[in-house]
Structures are given as structure tokens and as C-alpha cells.
C-alpha positions as CSV (number, residue, x, y, z in Angstrom):
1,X,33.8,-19.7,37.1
2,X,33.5,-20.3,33.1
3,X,30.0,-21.6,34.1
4,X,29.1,-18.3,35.0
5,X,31.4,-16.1,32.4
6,X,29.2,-18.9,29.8
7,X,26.2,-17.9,31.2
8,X,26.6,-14.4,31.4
9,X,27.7,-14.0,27.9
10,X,24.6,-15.6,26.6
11,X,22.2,-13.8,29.1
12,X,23.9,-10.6,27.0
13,X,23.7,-12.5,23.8
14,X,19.4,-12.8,24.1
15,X,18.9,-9.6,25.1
16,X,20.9,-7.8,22.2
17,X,18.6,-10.1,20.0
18,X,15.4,-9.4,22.0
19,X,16.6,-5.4,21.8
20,X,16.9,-5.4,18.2
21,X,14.0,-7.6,17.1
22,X,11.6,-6.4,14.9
23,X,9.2,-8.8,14.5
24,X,8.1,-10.8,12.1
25,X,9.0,-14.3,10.7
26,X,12.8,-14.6,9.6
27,X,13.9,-16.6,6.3
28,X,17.0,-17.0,3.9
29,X,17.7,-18.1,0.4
30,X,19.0,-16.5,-2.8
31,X,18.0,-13.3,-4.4
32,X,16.8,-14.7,-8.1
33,X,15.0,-11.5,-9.1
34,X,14.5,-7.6,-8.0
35,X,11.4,-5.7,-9.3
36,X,12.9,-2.0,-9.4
37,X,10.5,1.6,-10.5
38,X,14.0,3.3,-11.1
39,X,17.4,3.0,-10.5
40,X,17.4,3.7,-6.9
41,X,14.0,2.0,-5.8
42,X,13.2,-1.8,-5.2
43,X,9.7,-2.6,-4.7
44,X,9.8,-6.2,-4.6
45,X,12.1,-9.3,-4.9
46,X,12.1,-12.6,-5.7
47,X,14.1,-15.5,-2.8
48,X,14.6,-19.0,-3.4
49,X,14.6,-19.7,0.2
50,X,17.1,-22.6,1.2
51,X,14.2,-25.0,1.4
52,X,13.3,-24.5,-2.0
53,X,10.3,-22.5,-2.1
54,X,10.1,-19.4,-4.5
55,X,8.7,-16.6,-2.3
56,X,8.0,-13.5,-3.7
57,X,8.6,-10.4,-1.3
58,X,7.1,-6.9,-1.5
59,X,9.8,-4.3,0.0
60,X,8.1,-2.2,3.3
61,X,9.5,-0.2,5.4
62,X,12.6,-1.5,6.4
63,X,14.9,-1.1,9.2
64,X,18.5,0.2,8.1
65,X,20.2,-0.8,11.6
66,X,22.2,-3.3,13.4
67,X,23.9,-5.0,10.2
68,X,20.8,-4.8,7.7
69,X,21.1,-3.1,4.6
70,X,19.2,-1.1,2.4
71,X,17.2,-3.2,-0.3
72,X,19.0,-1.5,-3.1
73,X,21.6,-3.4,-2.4
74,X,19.4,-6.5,-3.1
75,X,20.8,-5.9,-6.5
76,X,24.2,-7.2,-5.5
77,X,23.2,-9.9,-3.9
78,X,21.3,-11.2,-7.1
79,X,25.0,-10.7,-9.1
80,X,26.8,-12.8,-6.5
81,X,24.5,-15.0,-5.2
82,X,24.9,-14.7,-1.8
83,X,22.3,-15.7,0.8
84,X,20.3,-12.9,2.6
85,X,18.2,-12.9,5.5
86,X,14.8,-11.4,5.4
87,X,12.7,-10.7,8.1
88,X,9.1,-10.1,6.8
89,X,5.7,-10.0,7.8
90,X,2.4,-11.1,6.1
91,X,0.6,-8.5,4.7
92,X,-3.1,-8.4,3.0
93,X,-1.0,-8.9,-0.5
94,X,1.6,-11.8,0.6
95,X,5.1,-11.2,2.5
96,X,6.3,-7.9,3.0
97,X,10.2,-7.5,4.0
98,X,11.0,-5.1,7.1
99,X,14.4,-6.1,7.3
100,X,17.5,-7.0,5.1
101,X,21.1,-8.5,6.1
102,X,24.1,-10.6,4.8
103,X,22.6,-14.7,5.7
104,X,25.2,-16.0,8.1
């Protein structure tokens, strides 16, 4: 019987996942930089992904559901230094981020 309760919650577990997948490839790291045109926009950011690369993201059109947050709020993230997951895609001009959310 906890077999099957185990096997049912993780059945639910991959399709909440699969439901709220946007594509694209998925890293994390710490926000060392945020390009801004104003006070309220971020076009771009700078992660030093936890395996040490410096990647340098180009903000797109990003999802503001299921736990992400708007990339303004990038800017608190740089203060405190905690991690943040991006979920980005490759665009003609290097990575572009989609998605934004507290790293677990």
C-alpha cells in the first residue's frame, strides 16, 4: 500500500513539472550584476552559475507563474546573494532568460 501511495505521489509530482515546463535549459548561481534602462526594467544580468562559469543573460519574455518572479526583483537577489534559478534559451545573441525563481 505505501508502494502505491509512493508511486502515485510521484506519478502527480512529473506531471505538475511536465504541466508547467517552459522549455529551455535550466541553471543556477548568484546574481553578480543587473543591466537596468530605468528603475523598473532589467534587460540583462549577470549569474555566476554554481559551476563557476560567468554567464551573461539577456532578460525575454518571462513567465510570472508557478513560483517565478519578475526580473526586477533580480535586484534583490544581487543585495543578498541568494541563488536563483534561470530557465533560458539560446538565442541568436547568447542566453536569453524566460523564467526566474528562488534556487532551491
Amino acid at each position: 500500500m505505501a508502494r502505491l501511495v509512493w508511486l502515485v505521489v510521484l506519478a502527480l509530482a512529473i506531471v505538475s513539472v511536465t504541466a508547467c515546463d517552459d522549455g529551455g535549459l535550466v541553471t543556477t548561481g548568484v546574481v553578480i550584476d543587473v543591466q537596468q534602462t530605468d528603475p523598473a526594467t532589467v534587460t540583462g544580468f549577470t549569474l555566476r552559475a554554481d559551476d563557476g562559469r560567468t554567464i551573461i543573460f539577456r532578460v525575454g519574455q518571462t513567465s510570472s507563474s508557478d513560483g517565478s518572479f519578475p526580473s526586477i526583483h533580480l535586484r534583490d537577489h544581487l543585495v543578498s546573494a541568494q541563488r536563483v534559478a534561470v530557465r533560458y534559451v539560446e538565442g541568436d545573441d547568447g542566453p536569453v532568460a524566460i523564467r526566474l525563481a528562488d534556487a532551491p
